[in-house]
MARDRENVO-838355 format. One line per 8 residues: their letters; for each residue x, y, z of C-alpha. Coordinates in Angstrom, 1 decimal, always signed. Last residue first. Layout:
BEGIN
A = X,Y,Z | ...
This chain:
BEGIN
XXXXXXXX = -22.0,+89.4,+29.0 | -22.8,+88.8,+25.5 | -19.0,+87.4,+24.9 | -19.3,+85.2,+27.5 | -22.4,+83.1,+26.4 | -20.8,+82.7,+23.4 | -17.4,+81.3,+25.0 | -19.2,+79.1,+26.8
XXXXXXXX = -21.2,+77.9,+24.0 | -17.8,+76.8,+22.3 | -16.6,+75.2,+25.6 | -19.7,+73.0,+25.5 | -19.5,+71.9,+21.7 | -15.8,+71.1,+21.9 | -16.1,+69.2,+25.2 | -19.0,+67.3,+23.2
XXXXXXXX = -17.0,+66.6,+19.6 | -20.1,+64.4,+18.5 | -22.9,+63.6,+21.4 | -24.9,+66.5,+19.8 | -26.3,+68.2,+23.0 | -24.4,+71.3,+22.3 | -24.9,+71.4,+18.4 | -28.6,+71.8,+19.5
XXXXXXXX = -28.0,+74.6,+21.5 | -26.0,+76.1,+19.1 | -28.7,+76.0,+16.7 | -28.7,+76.2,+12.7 | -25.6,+73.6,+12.8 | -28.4,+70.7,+14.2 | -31.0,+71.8,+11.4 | -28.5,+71.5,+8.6
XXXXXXXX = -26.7,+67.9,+10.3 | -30.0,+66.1,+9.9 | -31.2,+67.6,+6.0 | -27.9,+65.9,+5.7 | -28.8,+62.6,+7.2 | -31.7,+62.5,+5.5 | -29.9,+62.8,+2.2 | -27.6,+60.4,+3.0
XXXXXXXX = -30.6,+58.1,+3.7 | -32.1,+58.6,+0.7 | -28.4,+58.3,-1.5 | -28.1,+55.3,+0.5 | -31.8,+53.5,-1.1 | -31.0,+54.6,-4.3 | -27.9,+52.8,-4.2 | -29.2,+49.4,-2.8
XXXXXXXX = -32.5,+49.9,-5.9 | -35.2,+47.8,-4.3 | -36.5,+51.3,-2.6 | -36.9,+52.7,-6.4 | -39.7,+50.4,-7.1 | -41.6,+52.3,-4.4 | -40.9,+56.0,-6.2 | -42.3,+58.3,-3.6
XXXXXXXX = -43.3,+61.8,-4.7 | -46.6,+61.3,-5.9 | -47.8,+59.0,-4.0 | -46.5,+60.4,-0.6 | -48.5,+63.9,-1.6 | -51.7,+61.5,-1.9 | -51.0,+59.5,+1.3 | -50.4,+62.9,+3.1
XXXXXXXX = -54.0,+64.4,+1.6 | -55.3,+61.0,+3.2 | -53.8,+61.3,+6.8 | -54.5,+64.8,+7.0 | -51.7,+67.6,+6.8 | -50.1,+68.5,+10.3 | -46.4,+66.4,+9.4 | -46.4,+67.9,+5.9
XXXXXXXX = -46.3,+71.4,+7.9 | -43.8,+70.3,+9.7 | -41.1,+69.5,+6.8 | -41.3,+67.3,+3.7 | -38.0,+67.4,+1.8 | -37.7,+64.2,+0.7 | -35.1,+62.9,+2.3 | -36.0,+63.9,+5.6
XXXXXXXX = -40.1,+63.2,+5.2 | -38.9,+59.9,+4.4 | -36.5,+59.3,+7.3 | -38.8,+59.9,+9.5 | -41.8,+57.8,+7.5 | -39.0,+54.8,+7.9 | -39.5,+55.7,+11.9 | -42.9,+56.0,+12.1
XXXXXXXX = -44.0,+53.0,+10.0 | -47.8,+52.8,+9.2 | -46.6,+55.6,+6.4 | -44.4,+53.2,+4.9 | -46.9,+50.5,+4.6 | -49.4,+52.7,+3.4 | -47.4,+54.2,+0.8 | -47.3,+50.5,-0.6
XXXXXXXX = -44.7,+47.8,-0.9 | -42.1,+47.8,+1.6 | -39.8,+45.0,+1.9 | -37.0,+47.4,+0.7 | -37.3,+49.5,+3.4 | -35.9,+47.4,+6.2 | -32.4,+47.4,+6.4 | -31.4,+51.1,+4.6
XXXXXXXX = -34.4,+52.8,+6.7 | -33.3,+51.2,+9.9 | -30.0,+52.3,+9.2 | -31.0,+55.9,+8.6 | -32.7,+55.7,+11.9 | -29.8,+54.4,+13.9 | -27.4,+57.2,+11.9 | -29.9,+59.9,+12.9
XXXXXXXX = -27.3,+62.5,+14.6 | -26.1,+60.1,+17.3 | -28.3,+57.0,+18.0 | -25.3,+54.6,+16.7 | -25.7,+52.6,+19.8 | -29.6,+51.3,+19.0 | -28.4,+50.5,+15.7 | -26.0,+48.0,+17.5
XXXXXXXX = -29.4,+47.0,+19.8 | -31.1,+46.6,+16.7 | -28.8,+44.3,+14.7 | -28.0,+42.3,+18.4 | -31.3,+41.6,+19.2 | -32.4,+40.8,+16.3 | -29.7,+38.1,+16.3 | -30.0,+37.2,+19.6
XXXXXXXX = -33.6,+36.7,+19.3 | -33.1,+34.5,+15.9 | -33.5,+35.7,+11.9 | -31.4,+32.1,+11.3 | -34.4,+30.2,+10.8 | -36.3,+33.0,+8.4 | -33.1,+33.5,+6.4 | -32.3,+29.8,+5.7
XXXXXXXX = -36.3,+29.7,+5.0 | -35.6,+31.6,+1.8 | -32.6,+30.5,+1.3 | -33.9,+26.8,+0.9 | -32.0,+23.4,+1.9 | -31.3,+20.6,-0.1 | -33.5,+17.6,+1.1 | -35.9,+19.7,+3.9
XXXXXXXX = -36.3,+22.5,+1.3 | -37.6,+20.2,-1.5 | -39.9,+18.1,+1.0 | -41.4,+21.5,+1.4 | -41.8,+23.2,-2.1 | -43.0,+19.4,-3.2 | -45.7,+19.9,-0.5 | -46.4,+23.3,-0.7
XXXXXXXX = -47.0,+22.8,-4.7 | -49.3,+19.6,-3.9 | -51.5,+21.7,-2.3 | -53.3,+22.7,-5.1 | -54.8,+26.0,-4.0 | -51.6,+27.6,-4.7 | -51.0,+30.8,-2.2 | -48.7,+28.8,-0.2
XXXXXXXX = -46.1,+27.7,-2.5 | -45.8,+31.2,-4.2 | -44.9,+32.5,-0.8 | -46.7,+35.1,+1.6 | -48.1,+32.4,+3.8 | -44.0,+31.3,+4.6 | -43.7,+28.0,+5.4 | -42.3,+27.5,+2.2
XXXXXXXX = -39.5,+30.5,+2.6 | -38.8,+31.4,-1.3 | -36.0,+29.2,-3.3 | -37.2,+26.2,-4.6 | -41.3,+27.1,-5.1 | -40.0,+30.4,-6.4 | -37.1,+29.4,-9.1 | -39.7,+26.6,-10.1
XXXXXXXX = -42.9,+29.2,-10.5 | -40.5,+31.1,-12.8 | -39.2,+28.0,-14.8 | -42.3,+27.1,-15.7 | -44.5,+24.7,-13.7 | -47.8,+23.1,-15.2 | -45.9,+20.4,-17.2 | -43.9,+19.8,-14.7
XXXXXXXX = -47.3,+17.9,-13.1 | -46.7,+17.9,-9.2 | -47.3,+14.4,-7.7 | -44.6,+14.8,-5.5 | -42.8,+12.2,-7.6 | -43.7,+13.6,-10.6 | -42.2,+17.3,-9.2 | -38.4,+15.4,-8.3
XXXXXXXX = -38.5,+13.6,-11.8 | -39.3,+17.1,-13.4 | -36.7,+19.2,-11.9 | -34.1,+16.3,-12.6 | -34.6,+16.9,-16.5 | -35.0,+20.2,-15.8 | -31.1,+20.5,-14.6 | -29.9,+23.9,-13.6
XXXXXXXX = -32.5,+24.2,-11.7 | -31.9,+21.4,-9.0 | -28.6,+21.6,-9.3 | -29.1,+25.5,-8.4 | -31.7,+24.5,-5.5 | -27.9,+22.8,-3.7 | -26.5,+19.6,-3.4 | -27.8,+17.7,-6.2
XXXXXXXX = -25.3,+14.7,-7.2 | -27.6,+12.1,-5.6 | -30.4,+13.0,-7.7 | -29.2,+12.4,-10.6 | -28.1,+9.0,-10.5 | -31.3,+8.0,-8.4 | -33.1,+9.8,-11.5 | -31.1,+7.5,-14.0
XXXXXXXX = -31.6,+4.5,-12.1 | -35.0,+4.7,-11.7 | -35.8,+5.2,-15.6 | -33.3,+2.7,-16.3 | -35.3,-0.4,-13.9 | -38.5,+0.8,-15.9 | -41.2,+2.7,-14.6 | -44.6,+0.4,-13.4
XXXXXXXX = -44.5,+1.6,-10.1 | -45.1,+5.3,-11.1 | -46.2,+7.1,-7.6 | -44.3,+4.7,-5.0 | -41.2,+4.6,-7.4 | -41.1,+8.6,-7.1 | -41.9,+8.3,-3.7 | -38.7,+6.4,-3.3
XXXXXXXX = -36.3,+8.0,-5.2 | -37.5,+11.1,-3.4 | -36.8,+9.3,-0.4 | -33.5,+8.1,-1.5 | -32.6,+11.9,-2.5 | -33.2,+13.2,+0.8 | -31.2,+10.6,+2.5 | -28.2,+11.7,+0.4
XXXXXXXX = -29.0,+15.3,+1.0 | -29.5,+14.2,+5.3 | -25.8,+12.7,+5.5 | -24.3,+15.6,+3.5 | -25.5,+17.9,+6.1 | -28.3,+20.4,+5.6 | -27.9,+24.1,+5.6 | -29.3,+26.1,+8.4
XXXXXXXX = -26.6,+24.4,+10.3 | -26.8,+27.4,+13.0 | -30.5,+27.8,+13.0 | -31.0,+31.0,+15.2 | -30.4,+32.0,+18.8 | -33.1,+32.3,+20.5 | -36.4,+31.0,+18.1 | -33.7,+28.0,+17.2
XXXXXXXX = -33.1,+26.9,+20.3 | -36.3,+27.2,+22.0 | -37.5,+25.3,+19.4 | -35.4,+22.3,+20.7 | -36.7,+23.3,+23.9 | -40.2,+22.6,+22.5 | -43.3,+24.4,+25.0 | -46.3,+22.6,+24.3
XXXXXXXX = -49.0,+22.5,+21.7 | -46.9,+24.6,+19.2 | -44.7,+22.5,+19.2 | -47.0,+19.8,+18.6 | -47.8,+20.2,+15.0 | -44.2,+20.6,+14.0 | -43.0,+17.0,+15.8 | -46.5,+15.6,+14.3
XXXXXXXX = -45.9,+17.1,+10.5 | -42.0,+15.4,+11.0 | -43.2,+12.3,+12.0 | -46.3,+12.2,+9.4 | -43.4,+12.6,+6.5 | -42.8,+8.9,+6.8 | -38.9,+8.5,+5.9 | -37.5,+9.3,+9.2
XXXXXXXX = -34.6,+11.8,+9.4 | -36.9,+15.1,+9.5 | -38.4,+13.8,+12.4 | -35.2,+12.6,+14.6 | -33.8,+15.9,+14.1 | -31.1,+16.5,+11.5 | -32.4,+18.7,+9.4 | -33.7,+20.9,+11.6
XXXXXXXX = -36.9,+22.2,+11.4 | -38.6,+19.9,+14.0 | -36.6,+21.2,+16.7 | -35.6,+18.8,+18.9 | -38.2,+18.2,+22.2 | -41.3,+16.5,+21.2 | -40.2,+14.5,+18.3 | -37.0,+13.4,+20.3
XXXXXXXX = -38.8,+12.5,+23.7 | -41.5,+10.2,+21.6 | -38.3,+8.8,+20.0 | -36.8,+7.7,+23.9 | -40.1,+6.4,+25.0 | -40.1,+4.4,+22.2 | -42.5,+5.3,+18.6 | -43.7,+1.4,+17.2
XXXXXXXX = -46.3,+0.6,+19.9 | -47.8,+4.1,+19.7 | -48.6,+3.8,+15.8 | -48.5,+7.2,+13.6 | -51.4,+7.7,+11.9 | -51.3,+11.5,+13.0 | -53.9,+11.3,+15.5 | -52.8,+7.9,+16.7
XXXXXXXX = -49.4,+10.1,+18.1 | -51.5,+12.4,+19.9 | -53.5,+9.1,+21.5 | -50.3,+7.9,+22.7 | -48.7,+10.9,+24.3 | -52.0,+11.0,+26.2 | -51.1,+7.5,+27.4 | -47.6,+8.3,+27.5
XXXXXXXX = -48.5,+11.3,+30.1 | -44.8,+11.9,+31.5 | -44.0,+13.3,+28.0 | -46.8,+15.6,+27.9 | -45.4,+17.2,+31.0 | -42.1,+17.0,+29.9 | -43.1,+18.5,+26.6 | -44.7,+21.3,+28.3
XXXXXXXX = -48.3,+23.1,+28.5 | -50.5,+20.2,+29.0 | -53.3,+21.6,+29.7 | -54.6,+21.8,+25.6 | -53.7,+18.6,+25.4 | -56.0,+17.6,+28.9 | -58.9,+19.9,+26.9 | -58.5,+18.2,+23.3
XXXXXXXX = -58.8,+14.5,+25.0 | -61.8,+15.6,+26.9 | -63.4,+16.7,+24.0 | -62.2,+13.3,+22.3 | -63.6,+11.5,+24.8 | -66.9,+13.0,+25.3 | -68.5,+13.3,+21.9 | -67.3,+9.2,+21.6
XXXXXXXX = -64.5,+7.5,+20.9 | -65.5,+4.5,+18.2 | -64.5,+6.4,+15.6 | -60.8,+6.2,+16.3 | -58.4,+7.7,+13.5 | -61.4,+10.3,+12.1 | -62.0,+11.7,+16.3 | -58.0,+11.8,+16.4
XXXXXXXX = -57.9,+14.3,+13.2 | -60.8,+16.3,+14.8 | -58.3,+16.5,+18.0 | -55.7,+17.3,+16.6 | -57.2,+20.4,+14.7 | -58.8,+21.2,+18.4 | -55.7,+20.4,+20.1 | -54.2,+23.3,+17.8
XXXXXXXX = -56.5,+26.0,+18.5 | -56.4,+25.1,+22.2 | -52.8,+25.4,+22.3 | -53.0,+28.7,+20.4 | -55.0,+30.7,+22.6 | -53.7,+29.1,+25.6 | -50.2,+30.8,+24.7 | -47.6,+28.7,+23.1
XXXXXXXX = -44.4,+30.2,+24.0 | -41.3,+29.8,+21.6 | -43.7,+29.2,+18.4 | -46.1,+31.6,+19.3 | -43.8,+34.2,+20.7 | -42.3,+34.2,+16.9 | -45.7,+34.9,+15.9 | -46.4,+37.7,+18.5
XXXXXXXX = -43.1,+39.7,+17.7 | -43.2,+39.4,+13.7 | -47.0,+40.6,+13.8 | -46.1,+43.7,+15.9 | -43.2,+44.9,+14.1 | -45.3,+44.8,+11.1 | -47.0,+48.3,+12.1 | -50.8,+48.2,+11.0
XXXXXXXX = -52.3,+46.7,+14.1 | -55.3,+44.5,+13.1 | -53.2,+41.6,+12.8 | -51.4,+41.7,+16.0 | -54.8,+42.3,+18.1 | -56.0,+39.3,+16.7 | -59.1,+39.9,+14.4 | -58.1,+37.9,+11.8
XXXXXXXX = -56.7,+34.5,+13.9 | -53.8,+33.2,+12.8 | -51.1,+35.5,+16.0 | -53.6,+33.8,+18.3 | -53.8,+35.6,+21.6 | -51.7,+35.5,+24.7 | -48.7,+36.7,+23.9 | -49.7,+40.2,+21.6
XXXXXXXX = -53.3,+40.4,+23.8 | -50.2,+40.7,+27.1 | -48.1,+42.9,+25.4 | -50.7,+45.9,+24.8 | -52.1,+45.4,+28.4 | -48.4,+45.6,+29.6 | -47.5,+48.6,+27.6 | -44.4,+49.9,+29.6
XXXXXXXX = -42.0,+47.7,+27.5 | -43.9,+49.1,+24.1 | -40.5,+51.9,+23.5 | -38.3,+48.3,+22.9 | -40.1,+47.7,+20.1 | -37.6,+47.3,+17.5 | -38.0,+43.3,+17.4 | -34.7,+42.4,+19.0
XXXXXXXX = -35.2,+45.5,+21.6 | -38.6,+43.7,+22.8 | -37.2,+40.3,+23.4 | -34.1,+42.3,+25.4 | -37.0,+44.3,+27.8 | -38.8,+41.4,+28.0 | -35.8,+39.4,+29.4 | -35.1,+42.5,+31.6
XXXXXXXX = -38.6,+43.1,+33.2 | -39.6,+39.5,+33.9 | -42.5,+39.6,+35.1 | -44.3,+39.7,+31.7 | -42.2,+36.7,+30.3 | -43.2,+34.5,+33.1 | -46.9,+35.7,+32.2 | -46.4,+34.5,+28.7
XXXXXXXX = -45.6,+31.0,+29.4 | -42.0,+28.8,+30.2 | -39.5,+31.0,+31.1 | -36.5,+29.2,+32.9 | -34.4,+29.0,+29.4 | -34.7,+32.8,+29.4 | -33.0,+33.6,+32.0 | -29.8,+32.0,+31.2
XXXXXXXX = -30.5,+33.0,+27.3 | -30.4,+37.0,+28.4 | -27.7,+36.7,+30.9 | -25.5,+35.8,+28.3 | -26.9,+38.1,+25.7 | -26.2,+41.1,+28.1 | -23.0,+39.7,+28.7 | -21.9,+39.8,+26.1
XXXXXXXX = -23.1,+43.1,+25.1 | -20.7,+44.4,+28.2 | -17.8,+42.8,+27.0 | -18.1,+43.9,+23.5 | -17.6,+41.1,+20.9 | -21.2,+41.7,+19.8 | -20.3,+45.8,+18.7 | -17.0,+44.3,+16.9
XXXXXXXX = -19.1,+41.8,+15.2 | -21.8,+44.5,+14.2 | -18.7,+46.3,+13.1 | -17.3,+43.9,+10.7 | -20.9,+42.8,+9.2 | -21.7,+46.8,+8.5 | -18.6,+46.7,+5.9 | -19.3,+49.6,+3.5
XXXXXXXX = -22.5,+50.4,+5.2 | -20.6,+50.8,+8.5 | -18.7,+53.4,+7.1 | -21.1,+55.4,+5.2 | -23.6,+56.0,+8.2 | -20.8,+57.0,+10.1 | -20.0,+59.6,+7.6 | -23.7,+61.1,+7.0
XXXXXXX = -23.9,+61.2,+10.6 | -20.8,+63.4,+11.2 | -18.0,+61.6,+13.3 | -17.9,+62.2,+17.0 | -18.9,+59.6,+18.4 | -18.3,+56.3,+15.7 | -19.6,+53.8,+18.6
């Protein structure tokens, strides 16, 4: 796409309007068809190893996360599907380069490796052991090792009586979850808001239907990890249901309230469509944290803006750094009744998607444009000079715009992290403009050294027939 324009052009077209030609890049016949093949052969893959033998699929999962240069790294690949993206010293979380993290976690959750089932029926199975002391050493072990087999929700699902202890471990009773529900919480995505889970009024459904996806494979998850949470947002249905239940637990919490008191947060409550009502109003604010069990009191208008509006499944987030857990929670039940941008972002950030912002970056190779669009998309989550530098492709760009040539390149890690330091303005990177006038300047620095050789012009994809008959002539006239 865009051969034959200069870099620094290119790059300032499809910054002006990048959505209109990422959609004319997916409407290509031959990227297509790519993604069509991609979810046909991906619905059959069912573990890690699948994934491993499967050359092209791995080749497309690897593109959507910018690591399409690992697909040769089998040994590398295998510790990233097959450990537990939790634990410290996974091979994901001693690696430096995000890339790495965001690849193995959302393989978690599409393909639970045996690292992470048996994590998981262990925290099950503890909770089982506390639901039915009479089982002894024995059972329950044995109970955590036949979970830990089971692999698939059809598998699971033609177990009932395994099915039925998993359910007991959540408090949930067997007798009162059909064959049909059981189905439901194991194969719809748990995060959507209309899934059988999030539409019951006992939040243990919904922490069972998360729990076990990533015991066994979830097709509804499937979904979501492929292709994105289309109704990220939820339906008018699920807000009015949401309100109820915080009605609810607020009546649960404070059962001596008056009649008006009730009334008056039902009232309000049922008008709030979106985190904006929910701020906009403190008096509502404060009937939705009471009924959490979340003192207003202790949240300002800050911590609110955060707990309503950041990812709260997210570790990083202001929800799930408090040690009082009762800021996830109301965070939580918040984003399941109005929706949350935050998580919006994370459940629509699916393998197609990735796939299709790297792959069209990918296409605009010529001149530096795909790096100086990397730069523009991903920079301004960066936070330290060691972030940057753990980055080779942002640290390209980098050196560019800033001047730092070859010899920078030879310098010692630490004396580059103390020239970095002093040149690098991090807040600067949150700045849109700042961040284009970096990667302009890259660009340029790009075009400078490709004009110094004629050689280098030559295998510049822009204006080839140009460039080739131009050497000719050159290498005539020293004939």
């Amino acid at each position: 796409m865009l051969d034959g324009i200069p870099g620094s052009t290119a790059y300032t077209l499809i910054t002006r309007d990048r959505a209109t030609w990422e959609a004319r890049f997916a409407a290509r016949k031959d990227v297509s068809r790519d993604v069509d093949q991609f979810q046909a052969r991906a619905a059959r893959i069912t573990s890690a190893e699948d994934l491993l033998k499967d050359y092209k699929t791995l080749q497309f999962v690897l593109t959507a996360f910018g690591m399409e240069s690992e697909i040769g790294k089998t040994a590398v690949l295998r510790k990233l599907l097959t450990e537990d993206p939790t634990a410290e010293k996974s091979f994901a979380n001693r690696m430096a380069d995000p890339r790495y993290r965001a690849f193995a976690s959302a393989m978690a959750e599409w393909l639970p490796s045996e690292a992470v089932r048996t994590r998981m029926a262990g925290t099950i199975g503890e909770s089982y052991r506390l639901m039915n002391p009479v089982e002894t050493e024995a059972q329950v072990k044995d109970f955590q090792a036949k979970l830990a087999a089971m692999g698939t929700a059809g598998a699971l699902l033609a177990d009932r009586a395994l099915a039925d202890r998993t359910l007991s471990a959540f408090g949930l009773s067997p007798s009162a979850v059909s064959d049909d529900q059981l189905r439901l919480l194991l194969t719809e995505d748990p995060e959507a808001w209309d899934s059988f889970a999030a539409r019951q009024a006992n939040t243990a459904f919904r922490d069972y239907a998360r729990t076990m996806a990533r015991v066994v494979v979830n097709p509804g998850v499937f979904d979501r990890i492929m292709n994105g949470m289309e109704n990220a947002a939820p339906g008018e249905a699920v807000r009015v249901s949401g309100a109820a239940r915080f009605v609810s637990a607020y009546a649960t919490r404070f059962p001596d309230a008056s009649a008006r008191d009730f009334a008056t947060f039902a009232a309000l409550a049922q008008r709030a469509e979106t985190a904006s009502d929910i701020l906009g109003n403190r008096e509502l604010a404060d009937y939705t944290m009471r009924a959490m069990g979340l003192d207003p009191g202790t949240v300002n208008e800050e911590t609110l803006t955060k707990l309503l509006t950041e990812d709260p499944y997210d570790p990083a987030s202001h929800a799930a750094q408090q040690k009082e857990p009762a800021f996830a929670t109301y965070a939580r039940a918040m984003a399941a009744w109005i929706g949350n941008a935050g998580q919006e972002r994370r459940l629509e950030a699916g393998i197609v998607d990735r796939w299709t912002t790297n792959a069209f970056e990918i296409a605009q190779e010529t001149s530096g444009v795909r790096a100086a669009l990397y730069f523009r998309r991903m920079i301004g989550d960066i936070g330290s000079v060691n972030e940057l530098m753990s980055d080779k492709v942002l640290m390209e760009v980098a050196r560019g715009a800033f001047g730092l040539g070859d010899a920078f390149a030879m310098m010692p890690f630490e004396q580059q992290q103390r020239v970095l330091t002093q040149r690098v303005d991090l807040a600067s990177f949150r700045d849109p403009k700042a961040v284009d006038r970096l990667a302009q300047r890259f660009l340029l620095t790009k075009q400078a050294a490709a004009a110094v050789s004629p050689l280098a012009a030559l295998f510049d994809n822009s204006g080839s027939t140009n460039n080739i008959a131009s050497l000719g002539m050159m290498l005539s006239l020293r004939r």
